[in-house]
Backbone atoms as SQL, in Angstrom:
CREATE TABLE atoms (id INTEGER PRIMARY KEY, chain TEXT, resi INTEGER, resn TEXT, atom TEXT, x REAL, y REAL, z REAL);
INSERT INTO atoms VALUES
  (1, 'A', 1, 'UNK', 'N', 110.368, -12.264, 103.934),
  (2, 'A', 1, 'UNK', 'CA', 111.806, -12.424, 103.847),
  (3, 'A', 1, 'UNK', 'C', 112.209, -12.450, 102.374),
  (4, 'A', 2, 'UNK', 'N', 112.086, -11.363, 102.215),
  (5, 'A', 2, 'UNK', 'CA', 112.318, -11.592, 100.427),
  (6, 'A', 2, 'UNK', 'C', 113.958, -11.500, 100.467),
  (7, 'A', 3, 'UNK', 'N', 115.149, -11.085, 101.315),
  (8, 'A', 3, 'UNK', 'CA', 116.593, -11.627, 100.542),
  (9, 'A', 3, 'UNK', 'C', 117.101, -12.319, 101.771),
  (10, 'A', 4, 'UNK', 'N', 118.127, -13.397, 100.802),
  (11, 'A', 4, 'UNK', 'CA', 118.662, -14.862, 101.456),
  (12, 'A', 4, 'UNK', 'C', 119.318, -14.329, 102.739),
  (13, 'A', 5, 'UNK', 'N', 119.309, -14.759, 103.353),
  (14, 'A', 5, 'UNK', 'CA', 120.430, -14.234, 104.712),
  (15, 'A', 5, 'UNK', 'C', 121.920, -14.544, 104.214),
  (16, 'A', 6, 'UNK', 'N', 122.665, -14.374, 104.973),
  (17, 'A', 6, 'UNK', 'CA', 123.880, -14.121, 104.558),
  (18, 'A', 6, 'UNK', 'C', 125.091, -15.568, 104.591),
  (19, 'A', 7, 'UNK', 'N', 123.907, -16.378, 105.128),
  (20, 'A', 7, 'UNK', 'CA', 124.852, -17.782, 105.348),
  (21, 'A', 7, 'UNK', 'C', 124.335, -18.837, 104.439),
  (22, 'A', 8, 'UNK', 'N', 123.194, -18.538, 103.669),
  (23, 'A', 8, 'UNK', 'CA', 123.059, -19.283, 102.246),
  (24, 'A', 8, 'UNK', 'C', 123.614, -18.484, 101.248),
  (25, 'A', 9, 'UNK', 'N', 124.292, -17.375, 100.752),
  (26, 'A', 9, 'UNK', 'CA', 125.118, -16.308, 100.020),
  (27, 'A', 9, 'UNK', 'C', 126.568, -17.356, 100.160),
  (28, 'A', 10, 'UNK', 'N', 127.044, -17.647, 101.129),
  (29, 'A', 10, 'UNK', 'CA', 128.229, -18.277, 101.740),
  (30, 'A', 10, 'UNK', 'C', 128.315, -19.555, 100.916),
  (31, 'A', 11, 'UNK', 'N', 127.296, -20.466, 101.084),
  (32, 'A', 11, 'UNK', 'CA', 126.931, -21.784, 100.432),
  (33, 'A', 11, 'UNK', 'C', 126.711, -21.961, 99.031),
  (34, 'A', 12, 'UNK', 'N', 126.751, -21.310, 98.357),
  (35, 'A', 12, 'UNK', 'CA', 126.860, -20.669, 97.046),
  (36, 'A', 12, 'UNK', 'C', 127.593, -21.884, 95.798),
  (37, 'A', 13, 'UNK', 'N', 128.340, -22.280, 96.339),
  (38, 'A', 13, 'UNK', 'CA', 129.860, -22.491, 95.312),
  (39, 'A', 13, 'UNK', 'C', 129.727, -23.900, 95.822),
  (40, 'A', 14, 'UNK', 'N', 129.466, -24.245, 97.073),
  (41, 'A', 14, 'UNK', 'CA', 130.202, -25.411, 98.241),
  (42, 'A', 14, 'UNK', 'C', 129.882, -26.809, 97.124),
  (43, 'A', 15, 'UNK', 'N', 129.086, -27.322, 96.573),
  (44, 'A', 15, 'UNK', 'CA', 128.511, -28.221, 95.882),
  (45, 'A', 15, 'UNK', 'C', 129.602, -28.333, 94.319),
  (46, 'A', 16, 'UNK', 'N', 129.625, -27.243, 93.992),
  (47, 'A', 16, 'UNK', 'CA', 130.638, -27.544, 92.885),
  (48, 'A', 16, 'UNK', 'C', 132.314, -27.582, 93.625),
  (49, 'A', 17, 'UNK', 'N', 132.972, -26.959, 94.397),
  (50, 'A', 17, 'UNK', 'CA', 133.768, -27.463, 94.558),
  (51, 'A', 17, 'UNK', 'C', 134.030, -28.382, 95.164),
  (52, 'A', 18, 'UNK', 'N', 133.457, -29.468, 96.302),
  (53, 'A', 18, 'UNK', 'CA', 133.060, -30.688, 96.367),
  (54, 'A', 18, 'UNK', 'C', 132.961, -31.679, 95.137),
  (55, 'A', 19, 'UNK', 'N', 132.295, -31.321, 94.026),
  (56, 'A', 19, 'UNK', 'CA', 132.334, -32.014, 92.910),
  (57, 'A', 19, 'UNK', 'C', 133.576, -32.007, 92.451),
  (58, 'A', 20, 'UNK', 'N', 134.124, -30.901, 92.031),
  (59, 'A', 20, 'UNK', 'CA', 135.939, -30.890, 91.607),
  (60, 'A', 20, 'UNK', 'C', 136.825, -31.692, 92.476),
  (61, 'A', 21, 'UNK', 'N', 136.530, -31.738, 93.933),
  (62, 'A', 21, 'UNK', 'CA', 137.265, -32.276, 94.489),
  (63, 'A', 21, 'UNK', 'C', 137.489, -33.702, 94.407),
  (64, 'A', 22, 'UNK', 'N', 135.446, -34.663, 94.109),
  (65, 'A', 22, 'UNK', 'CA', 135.502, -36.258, 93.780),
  (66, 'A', 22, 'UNK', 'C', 135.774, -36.460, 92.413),
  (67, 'A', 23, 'UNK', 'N', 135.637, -35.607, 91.757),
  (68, 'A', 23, 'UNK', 'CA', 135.961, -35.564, 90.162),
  (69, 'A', 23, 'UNK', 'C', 137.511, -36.926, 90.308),
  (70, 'A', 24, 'UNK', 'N', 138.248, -36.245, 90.699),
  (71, 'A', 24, 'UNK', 'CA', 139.939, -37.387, 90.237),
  (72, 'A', 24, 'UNK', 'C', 139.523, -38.769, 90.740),
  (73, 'A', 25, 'UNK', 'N', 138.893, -38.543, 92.202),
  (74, 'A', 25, 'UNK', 'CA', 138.471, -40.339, 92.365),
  (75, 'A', 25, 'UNK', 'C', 137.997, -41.076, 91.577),
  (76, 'A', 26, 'UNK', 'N', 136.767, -40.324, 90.689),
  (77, 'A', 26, 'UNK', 'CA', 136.024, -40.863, 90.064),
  (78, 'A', 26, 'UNK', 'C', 136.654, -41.006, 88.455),
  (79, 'A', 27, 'UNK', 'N', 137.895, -40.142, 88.357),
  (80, 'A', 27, 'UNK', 'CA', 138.630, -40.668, 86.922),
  (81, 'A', 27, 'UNK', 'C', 139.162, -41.738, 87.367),
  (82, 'A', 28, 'UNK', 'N', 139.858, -42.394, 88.398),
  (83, 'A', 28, 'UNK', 'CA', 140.908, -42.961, 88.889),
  (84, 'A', 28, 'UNK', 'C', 139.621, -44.101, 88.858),
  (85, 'A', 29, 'UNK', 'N', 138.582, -44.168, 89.604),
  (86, 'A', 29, 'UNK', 'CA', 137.860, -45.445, 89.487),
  (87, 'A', 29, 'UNK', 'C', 137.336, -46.003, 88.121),
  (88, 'A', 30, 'UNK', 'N', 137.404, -45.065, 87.297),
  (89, 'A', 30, 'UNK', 'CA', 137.070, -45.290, 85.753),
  (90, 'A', 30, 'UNK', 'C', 138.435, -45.904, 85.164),
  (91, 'A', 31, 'UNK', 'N', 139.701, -45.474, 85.397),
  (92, 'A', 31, 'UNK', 'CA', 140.670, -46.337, 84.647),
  (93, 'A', 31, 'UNK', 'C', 140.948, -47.085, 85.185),
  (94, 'A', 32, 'UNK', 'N', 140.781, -47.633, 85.934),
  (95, 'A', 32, 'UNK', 'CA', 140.973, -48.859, 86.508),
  (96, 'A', 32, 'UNK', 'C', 140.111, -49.828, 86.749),
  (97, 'A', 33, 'UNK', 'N', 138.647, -49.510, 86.036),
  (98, 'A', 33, 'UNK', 'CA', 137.670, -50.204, 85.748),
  (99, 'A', 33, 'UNK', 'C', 137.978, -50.762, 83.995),
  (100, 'A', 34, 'UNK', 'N', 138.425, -49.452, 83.558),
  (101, 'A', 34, 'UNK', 'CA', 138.880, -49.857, 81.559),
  (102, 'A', 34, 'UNK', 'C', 140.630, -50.564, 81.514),
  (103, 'A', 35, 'UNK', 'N', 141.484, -50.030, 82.819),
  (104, 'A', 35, 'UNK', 'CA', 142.135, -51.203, 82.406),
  (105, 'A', 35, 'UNK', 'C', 142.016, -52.404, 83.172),
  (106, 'A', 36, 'UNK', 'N', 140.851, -53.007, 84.071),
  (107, 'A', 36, 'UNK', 'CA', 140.399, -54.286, 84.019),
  (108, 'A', 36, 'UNK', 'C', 140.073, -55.324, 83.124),
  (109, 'A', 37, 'UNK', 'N', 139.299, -54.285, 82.460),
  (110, 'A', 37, 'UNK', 'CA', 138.613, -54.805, 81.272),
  (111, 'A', 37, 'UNK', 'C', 139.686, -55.363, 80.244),
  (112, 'A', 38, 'UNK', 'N', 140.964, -54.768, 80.149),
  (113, 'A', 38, 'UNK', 'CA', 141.927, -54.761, 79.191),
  (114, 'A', 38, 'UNK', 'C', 142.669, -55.618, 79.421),
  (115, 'A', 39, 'UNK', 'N', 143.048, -56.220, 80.713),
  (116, 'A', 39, 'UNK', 'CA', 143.418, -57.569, 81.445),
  (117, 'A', 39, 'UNK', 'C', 142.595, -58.347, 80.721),
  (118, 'A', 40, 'UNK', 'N', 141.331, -58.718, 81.291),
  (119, 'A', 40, 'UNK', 'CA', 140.708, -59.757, 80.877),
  (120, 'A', 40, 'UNK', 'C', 140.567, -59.789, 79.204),
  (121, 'A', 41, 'UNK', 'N', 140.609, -58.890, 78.191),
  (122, 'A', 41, 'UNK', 'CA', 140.283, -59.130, 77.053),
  (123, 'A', 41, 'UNK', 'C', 141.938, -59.563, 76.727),
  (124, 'A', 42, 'UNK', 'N', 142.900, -59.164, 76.657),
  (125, 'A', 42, 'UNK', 'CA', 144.301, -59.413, 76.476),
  (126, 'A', 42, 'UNK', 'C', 144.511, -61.077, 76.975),
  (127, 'A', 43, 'UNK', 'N', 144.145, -61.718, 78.134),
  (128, 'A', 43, 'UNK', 'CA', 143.668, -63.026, 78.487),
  (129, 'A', 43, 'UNK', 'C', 143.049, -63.650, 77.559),
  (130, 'A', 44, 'UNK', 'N', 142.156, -63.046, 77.293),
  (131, 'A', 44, 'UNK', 'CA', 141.334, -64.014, 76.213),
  (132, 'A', 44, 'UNK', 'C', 141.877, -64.288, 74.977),
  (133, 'A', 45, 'UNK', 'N', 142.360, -63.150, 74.467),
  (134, 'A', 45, 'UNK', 'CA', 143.203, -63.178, 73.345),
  (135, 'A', 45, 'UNK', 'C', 144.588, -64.190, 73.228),
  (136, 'A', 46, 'UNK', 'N', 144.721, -63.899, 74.399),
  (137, 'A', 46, 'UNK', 'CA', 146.197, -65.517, 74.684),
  (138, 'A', 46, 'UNK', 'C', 145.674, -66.394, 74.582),
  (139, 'A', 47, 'UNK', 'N', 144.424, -66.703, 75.385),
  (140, 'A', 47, 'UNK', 'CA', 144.142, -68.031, 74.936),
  (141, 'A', 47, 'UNK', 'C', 143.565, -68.462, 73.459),
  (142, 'A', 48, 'UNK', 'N', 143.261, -67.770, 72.932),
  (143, 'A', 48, 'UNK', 'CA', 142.626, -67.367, 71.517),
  (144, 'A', 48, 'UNK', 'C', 144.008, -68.136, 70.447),
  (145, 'A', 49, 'UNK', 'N', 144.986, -66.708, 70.797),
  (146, 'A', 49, 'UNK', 'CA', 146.109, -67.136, 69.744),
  (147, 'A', 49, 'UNK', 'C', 146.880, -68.119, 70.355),
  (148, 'A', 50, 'UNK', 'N', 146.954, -69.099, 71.207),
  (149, 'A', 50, 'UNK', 'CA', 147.052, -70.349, 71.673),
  (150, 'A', 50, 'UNK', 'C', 146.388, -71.174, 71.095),
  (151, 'A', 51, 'UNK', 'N', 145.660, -71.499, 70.931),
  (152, 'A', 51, 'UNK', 'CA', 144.609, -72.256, 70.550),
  (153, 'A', 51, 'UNK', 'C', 144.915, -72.249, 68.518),
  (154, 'A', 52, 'UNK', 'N', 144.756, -71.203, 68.578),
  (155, 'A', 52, 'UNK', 'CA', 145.108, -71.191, 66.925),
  (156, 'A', 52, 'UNK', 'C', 146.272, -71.673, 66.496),
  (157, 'A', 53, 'UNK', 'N', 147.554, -71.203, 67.148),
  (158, 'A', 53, 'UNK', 'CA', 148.638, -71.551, 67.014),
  (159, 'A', 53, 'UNK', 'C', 149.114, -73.222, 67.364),
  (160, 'A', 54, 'UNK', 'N', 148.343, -73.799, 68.017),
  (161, 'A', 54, 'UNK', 'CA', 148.280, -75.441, 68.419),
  (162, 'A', 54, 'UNK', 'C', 147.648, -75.866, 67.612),
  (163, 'A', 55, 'UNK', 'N', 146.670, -75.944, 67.198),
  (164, 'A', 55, 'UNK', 'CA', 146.481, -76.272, 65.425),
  (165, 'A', 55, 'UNK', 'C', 146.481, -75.894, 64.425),
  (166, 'A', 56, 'UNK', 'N', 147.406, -74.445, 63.889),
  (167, 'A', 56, 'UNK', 'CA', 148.413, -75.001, 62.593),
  (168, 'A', 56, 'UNK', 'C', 149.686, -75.231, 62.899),
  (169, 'A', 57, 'UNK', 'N', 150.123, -74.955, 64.084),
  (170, 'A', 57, 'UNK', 'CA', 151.588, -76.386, 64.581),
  (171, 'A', 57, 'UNK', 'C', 151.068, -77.711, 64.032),
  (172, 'A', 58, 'UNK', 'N', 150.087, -78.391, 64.744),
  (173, 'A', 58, 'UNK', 'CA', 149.298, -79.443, 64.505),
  (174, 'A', 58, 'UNK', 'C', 149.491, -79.959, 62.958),
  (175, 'A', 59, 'UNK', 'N', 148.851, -78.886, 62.184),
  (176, 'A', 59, 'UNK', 'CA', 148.670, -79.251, 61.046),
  (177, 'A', 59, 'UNK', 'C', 149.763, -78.577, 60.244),
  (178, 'A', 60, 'UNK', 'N', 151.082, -78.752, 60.474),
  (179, 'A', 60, 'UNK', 'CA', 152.157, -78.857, 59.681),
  (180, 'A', 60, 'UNK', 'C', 152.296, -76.981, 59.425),
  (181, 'A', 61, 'UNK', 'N', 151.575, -76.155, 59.905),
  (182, 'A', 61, 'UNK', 'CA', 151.863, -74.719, 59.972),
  (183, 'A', 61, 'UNK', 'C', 152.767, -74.244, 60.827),
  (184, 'A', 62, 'UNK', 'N', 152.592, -72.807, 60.631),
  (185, 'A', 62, 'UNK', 'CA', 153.134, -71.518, 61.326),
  (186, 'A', 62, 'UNK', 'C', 152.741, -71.151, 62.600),
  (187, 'A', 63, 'UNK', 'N', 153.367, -71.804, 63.722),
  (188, 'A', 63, 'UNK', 'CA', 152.265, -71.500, 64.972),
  (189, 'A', 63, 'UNK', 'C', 152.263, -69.734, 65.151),
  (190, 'A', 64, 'UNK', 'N', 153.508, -69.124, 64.854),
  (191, 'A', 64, 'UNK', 'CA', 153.774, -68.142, 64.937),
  (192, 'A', 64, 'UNK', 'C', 152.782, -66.955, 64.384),
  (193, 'A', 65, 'UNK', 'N', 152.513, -67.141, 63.011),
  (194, 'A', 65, 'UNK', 'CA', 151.756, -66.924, 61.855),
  (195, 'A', 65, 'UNK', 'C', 150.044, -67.016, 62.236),
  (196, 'A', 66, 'UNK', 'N', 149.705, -68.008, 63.143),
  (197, 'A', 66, 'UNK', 'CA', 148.459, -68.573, 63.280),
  (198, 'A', 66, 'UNK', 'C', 148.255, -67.368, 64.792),
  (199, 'A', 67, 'UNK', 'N', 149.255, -67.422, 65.527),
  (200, 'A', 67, 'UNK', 'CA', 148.512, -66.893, 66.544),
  (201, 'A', 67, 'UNK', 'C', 148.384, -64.875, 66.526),
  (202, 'A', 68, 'UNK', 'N', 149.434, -64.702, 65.473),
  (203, 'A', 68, 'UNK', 'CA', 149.408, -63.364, 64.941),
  (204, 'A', 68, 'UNK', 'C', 147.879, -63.112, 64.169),
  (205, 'A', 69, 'UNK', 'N', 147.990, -63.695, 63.845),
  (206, 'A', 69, 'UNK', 'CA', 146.357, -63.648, 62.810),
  (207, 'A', 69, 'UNK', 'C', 144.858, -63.705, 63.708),
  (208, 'A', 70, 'UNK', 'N', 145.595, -64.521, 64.527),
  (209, 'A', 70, 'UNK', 'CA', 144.334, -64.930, 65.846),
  (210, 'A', 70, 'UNK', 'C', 143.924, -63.633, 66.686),
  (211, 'A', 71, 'UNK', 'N', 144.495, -62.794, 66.732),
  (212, 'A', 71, 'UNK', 'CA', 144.328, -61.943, 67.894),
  (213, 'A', 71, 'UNK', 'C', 144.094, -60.663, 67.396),
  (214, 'A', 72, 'UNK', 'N', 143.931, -59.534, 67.689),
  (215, 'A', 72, 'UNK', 'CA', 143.244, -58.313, 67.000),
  (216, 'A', 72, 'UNK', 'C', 144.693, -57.558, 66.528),
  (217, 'A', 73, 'UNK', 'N', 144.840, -56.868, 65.921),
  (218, 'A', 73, 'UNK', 'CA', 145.698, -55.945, 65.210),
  (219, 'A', 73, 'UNK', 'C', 146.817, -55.255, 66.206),
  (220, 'A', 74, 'UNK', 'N', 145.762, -54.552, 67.417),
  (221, 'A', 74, 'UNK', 'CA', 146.376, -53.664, 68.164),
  (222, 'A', 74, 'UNK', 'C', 147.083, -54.537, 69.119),
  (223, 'A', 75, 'UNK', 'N', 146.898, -55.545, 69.133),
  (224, 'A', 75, 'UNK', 'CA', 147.973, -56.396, 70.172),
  (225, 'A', 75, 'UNK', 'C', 148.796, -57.480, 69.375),
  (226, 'A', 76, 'UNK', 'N', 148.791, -57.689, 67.996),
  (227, 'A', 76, 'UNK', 'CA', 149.449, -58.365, 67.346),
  (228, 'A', 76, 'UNK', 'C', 151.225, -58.307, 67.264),
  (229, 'A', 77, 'UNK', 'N', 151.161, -57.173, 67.786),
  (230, 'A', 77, 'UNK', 'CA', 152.794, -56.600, 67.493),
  (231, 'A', 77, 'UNK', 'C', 153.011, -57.446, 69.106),
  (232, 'A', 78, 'UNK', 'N', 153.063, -57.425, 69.967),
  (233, 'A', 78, 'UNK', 'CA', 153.753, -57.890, 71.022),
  (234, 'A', 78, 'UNK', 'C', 153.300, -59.187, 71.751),
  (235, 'A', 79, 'UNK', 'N', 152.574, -60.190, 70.348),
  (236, 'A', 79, 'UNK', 'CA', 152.307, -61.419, 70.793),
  (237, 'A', 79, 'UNK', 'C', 153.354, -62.315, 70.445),
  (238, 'A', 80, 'UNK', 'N', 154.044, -63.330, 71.138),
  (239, 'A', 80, 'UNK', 'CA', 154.813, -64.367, 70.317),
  (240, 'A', 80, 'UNK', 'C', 154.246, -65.641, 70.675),
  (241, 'A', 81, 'UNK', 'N', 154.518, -66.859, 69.746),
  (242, 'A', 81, 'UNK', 'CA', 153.689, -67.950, 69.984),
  (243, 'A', 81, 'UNK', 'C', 155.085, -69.027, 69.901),
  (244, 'A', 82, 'UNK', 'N', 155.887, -69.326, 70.739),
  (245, 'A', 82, 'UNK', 'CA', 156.789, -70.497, 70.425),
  (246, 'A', 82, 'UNK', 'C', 156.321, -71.671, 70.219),
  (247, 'A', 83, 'UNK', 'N', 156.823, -73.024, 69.996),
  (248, 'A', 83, 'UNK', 'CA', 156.218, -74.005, 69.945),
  (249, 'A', 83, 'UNK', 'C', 156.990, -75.406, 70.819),
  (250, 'A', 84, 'UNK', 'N', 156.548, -76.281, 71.154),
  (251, 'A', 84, 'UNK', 'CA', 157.613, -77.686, 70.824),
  (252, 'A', 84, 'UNK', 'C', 157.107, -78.826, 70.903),
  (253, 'A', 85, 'UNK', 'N', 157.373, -79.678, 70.585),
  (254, 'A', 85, 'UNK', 'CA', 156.898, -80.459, 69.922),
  (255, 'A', 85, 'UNK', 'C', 157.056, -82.275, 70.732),
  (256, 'A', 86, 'UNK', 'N', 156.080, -82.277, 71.155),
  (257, 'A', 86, 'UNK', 'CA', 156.582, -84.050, 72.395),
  (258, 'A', 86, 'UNK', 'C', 155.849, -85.095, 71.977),
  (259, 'A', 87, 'UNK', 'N', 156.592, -86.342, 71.271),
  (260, 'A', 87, 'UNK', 'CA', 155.574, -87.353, 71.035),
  (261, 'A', 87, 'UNK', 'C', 154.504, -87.218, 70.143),
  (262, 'A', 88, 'UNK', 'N', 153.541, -87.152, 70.436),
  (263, 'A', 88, 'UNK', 'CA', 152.191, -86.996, 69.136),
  (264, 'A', 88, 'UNK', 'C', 151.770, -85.616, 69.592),
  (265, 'A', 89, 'UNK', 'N', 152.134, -84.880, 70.268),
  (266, 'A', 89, 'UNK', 'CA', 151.053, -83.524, 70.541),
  (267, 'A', 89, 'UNK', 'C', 152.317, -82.459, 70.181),
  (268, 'A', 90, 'UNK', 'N', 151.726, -81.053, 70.249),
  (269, 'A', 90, 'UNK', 'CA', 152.414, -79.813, 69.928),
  (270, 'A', 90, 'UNK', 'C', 151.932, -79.026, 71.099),
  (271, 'A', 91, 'UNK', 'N', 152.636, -78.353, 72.060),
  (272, 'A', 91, 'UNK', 'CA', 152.335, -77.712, 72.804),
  (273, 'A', 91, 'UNK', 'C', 152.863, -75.935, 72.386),
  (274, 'A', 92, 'UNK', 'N', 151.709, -75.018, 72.125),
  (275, 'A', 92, 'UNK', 'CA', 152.375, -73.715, 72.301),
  (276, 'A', 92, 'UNK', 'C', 151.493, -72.802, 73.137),
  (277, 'A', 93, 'UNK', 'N', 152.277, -72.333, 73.630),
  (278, 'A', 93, 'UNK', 'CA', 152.415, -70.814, 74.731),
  (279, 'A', 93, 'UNK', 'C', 152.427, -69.401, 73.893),
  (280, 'A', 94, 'UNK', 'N', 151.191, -69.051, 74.308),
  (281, 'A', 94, 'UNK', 'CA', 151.180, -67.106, 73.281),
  (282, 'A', 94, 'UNK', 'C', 151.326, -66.592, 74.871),
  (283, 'A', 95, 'UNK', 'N', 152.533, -65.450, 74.335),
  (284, 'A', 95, 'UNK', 'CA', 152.108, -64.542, 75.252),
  (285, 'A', 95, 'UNK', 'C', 152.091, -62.942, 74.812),
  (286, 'A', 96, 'UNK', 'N', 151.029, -62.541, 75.123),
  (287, 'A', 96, 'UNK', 'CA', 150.763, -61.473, 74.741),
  (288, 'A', 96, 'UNK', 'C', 150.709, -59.996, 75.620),
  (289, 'A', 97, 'UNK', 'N', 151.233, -59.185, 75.157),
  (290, 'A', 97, 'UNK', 'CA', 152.003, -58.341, 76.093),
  (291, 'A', 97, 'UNK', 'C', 150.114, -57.136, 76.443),
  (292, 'A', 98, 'UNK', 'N', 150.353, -57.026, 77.843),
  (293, 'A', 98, 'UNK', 'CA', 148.942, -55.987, 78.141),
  (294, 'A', 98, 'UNK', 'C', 149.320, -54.768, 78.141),
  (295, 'A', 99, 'UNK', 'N', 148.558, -54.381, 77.419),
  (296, 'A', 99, 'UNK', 'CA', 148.628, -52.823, 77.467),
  (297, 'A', 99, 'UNK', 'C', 148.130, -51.538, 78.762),
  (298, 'A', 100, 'UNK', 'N', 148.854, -50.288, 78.568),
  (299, 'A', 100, 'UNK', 'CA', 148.215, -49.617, 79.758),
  (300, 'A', 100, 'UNK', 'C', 147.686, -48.517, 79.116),
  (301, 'A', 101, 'UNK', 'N', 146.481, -48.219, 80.070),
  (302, 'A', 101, 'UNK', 'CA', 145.772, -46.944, 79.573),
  (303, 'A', 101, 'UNK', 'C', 147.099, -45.843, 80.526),
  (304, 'A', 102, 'UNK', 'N', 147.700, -46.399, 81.390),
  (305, 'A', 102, 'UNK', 'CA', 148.617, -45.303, 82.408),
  (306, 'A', 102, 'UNK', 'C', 149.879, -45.326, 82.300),
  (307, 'A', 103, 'UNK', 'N', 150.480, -44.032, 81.456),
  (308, 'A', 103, 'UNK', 'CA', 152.320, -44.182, 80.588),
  (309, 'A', 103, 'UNK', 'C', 152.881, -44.582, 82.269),
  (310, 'A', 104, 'UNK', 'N', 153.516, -45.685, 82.062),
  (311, 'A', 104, 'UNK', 'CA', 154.916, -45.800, 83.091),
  (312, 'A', 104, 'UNK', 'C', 154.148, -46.927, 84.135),
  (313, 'A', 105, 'UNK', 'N', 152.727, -47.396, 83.964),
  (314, 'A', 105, 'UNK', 'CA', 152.766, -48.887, 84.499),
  (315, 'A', 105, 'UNK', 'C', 152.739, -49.906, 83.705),
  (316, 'A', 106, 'UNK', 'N', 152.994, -50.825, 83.804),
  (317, 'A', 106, 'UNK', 'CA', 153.473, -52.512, 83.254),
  (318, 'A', 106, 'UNK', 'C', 152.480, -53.517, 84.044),
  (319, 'A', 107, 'UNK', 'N', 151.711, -53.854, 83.151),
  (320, 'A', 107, 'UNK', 'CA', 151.128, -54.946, 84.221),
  (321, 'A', 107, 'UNK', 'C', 151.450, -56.324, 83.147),
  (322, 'A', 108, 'UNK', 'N', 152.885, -56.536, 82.828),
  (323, 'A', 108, 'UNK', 'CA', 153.484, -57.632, 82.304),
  (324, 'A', 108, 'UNK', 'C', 152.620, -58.341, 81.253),
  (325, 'A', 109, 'UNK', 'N', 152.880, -59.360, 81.229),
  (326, 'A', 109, 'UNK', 'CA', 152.299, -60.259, 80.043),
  (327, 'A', 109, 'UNK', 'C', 150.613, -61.466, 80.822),
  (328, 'A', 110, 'UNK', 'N', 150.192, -61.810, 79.364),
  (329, 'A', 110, 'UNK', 'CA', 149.204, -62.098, 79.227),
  (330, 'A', 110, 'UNK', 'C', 149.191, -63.691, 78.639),
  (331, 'A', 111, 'UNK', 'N', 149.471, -64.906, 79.489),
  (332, 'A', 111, 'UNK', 'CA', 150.149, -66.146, 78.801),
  (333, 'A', 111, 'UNK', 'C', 149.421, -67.611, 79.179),
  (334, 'A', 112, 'UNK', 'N', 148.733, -68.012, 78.228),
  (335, 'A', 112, 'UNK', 'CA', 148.075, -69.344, 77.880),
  (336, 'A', 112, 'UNK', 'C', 148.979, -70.222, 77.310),
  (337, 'A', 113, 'UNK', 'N', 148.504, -71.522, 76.953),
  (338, 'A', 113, 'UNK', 'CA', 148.841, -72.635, 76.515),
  (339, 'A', 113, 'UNK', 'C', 148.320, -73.838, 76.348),
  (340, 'A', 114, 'UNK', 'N', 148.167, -74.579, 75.099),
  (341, 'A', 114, 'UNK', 'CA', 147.546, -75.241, 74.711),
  (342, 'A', 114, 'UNK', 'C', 148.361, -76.129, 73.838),
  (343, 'A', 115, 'UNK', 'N', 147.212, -77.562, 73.950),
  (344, 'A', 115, 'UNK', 'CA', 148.150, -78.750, 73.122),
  (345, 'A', 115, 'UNK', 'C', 147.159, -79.115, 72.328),
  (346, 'A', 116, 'UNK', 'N', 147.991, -79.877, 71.182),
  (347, 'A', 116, 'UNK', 'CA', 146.638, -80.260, 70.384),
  (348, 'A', 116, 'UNK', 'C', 147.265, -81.492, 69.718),
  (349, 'A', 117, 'UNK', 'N', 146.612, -82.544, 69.000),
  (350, 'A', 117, 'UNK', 'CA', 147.376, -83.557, 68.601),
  (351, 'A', 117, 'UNK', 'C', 148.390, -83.351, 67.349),
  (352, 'A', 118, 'UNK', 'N', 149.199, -83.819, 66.848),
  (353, 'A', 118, 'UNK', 'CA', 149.749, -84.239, 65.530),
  (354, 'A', 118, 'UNK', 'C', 148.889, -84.718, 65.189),
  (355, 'A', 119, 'UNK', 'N', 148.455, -84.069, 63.349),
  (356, 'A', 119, 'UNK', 'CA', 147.579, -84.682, 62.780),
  (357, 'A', 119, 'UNK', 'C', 148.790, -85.378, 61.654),
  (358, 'A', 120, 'UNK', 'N', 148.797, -87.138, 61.542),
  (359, 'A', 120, 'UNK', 'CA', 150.031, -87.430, 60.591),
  (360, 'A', 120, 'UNK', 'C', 149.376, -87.494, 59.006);
C-alpha cells in the first residue's frame, strides 16, 4: 500500500484547525489568569501604601506623600491616601485604583486601612 487512501488526504489540516479554534480560549484563560494576578498585587499594594501612610501620619508626616512613595510607579498616579485623626491613633485608607489588561473593563478600586498610634 504504498499511497494513503483518500480519507487520511481528508484529515490533513483537521488538527491545526482545531488548534485555531482553542487558540481564543486559551488567550481568554491566560488574561484572566494575568489579570488575577493584578488584583491581588494592586491589594497588596493598598495595604502596603496604608501602612506607610499610618506612620508618617503618625509621625507628624504626609500620609499622602508616604503612601505615593509606598507603592510602585505604575500605580502611583491613581492611589489616594486620606487621613483622620481620633484620640491617640491616625487611621488612613489607600485606595488604589486596578488596572485592566482589557480596554473598557473596570474592576474598581483596591482599598485597605490601617491605624497606627500618635507618636507625641
Amino acid at each position: 500500500m504504498p499511497y494513503p487512501s483518500r480519507g487520511r488526504r481528508r484529515d490533513r489540516g483537521q488538527v491545526a484547525l482545531e488548534y485555531l479554534g482553542f487558540l481564543p480560549v486559551l488567550i481568554v484563560v491566560a488574561m484572566a489568569a494575568v489579570q488575577l494576578g493584578l488584583i491581588a498585587y494592586t491589594a497588596q499594594q493598598a495595604g502596603t501604601a496604608a501602612r506607610a501612610g499610618a506612620r508618617s501620619a503618625s509621625l507628624d508626616g504626609s500620609a499622602q506623600e508616604a503612601c505615593a512613595t509606598a507603592v510602585s510607579d505604575w500605580l502611583a498616579d491613581g492611589t489616594s491616601c486620606p487621613s483622620s485623626y481620633g484620640g491617640d491613633e491616625v487611621t488612613v485608607t489607600a485606595t488604589v485604583d486596578i488596572p485592566s489588561i482589557v480596554p473598557g473593563w473596570d474592576f474598581g478600586d483596591a482599598t485597605r486601612t490601617a491605624t497606627m498610634p500618635l507618636d507625641h
